[in-house]
C-alpha positions as CSV (number, residue, x, y, z in Angstrom):
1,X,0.0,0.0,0.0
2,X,3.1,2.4,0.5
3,X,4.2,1.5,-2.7
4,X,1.1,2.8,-4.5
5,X,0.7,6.3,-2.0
6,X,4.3,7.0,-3.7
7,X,3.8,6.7,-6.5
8,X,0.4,8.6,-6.4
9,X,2.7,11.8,-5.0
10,X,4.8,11.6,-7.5
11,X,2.4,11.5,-9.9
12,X,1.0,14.5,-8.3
13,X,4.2,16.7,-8.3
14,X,4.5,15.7,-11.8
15,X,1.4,16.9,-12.5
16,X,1.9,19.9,-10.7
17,X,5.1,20.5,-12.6
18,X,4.2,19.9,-16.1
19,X,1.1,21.6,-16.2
20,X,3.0,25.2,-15.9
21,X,5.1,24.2,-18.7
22,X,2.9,25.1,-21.8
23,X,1.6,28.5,-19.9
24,X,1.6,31.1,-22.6
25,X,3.3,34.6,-21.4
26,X,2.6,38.1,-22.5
27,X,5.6,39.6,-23.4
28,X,6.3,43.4,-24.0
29,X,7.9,44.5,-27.1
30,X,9.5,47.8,-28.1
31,X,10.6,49.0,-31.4
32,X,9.9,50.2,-35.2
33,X,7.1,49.6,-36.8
34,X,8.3,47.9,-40.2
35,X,5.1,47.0,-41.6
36,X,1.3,47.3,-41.1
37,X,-0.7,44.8,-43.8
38,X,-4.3,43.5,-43.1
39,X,-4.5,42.2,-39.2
40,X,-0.8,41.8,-39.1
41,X,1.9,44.4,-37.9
42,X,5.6,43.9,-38.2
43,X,7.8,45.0,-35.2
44,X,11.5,45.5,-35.6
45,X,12.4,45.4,-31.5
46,X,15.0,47.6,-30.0
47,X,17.0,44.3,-28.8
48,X,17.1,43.2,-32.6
49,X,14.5,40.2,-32.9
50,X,11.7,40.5,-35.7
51,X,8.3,40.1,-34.3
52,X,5.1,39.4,-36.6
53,X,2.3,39.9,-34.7
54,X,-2.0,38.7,-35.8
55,X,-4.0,41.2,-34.6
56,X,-7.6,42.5,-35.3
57,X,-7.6,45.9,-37.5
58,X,-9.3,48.5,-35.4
59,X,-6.2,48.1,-33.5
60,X,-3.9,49.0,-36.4
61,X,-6.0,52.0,-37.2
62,X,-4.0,54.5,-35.5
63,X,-0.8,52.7,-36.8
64,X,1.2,53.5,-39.5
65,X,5.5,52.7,-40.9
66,X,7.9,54.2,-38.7
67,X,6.4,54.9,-36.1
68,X,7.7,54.1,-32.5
69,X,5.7,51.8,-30.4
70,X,5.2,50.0,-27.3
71,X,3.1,46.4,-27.9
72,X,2.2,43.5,-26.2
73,X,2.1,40.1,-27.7
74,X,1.0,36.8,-26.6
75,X,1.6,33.6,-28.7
76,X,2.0,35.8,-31.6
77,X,-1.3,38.2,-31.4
78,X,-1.2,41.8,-30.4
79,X,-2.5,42.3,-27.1
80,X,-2.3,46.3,-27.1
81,X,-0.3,48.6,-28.9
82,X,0.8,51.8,-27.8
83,X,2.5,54.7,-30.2
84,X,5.8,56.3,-28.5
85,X,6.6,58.3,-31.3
86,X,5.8,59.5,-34.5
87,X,8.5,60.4,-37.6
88,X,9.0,63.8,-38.3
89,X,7.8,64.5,-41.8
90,X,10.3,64.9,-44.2
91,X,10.6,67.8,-46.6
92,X,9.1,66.8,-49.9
93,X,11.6,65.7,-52.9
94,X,10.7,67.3,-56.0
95,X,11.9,64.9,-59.1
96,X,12.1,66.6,-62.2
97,X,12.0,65.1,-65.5
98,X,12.8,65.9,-69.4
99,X,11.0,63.9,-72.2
100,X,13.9,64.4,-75.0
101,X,12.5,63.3,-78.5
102,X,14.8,61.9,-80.8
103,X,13.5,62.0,-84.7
């Protein structure tokens, strides 16, 4: 009967252990904003990593290339997304061009 009352406690601490193993965490994630495309954003992080994040698109509304943001992720979806920063517009490039015709 001992026998059997061990090995039922171990079972339980194994149990205990394992279950905590496949937990999902939320992680938080800060960088540039290399890409916003229909429910998916693109997050270059400050620590180097490339994060493509699933996300709903009201929440990319506000969210545009280049910009600076704070985000929070969880098994690859975009929990919230905040916007650090915005680029400063840049002064616009005018291209000119000549149409030469040769006859």
């Amino acid at each position: 009967m001992k026998f059997f009352n061990r090995i039922y406690i171990v079972f339980l601490f194994a149990l205990m252990f394992s279950s905590g193993q496949y937990a999902s965490a939320m992680h938080d994630i800060t960088g540039l904003v290399t890409l916003v495309g229909d429910n998916v954003v693109r997050i270059q992080g400050d620590m180097g990593p490339v994060y493509n994040l699933h996300s709903l698109q009201y929440k990319l509304e506000n969210v545009s290339t280049g910009y600076r943001v704070q985000a929070t992720e969880e098994d690859g979806n975009l929990i919230h997304i905040e916007v650090l920063g915005v680029p400063v517009e840049a002064a616009p490039v005018i291209i000119r061009t000549r149409t030469v015709v040769i006859e």
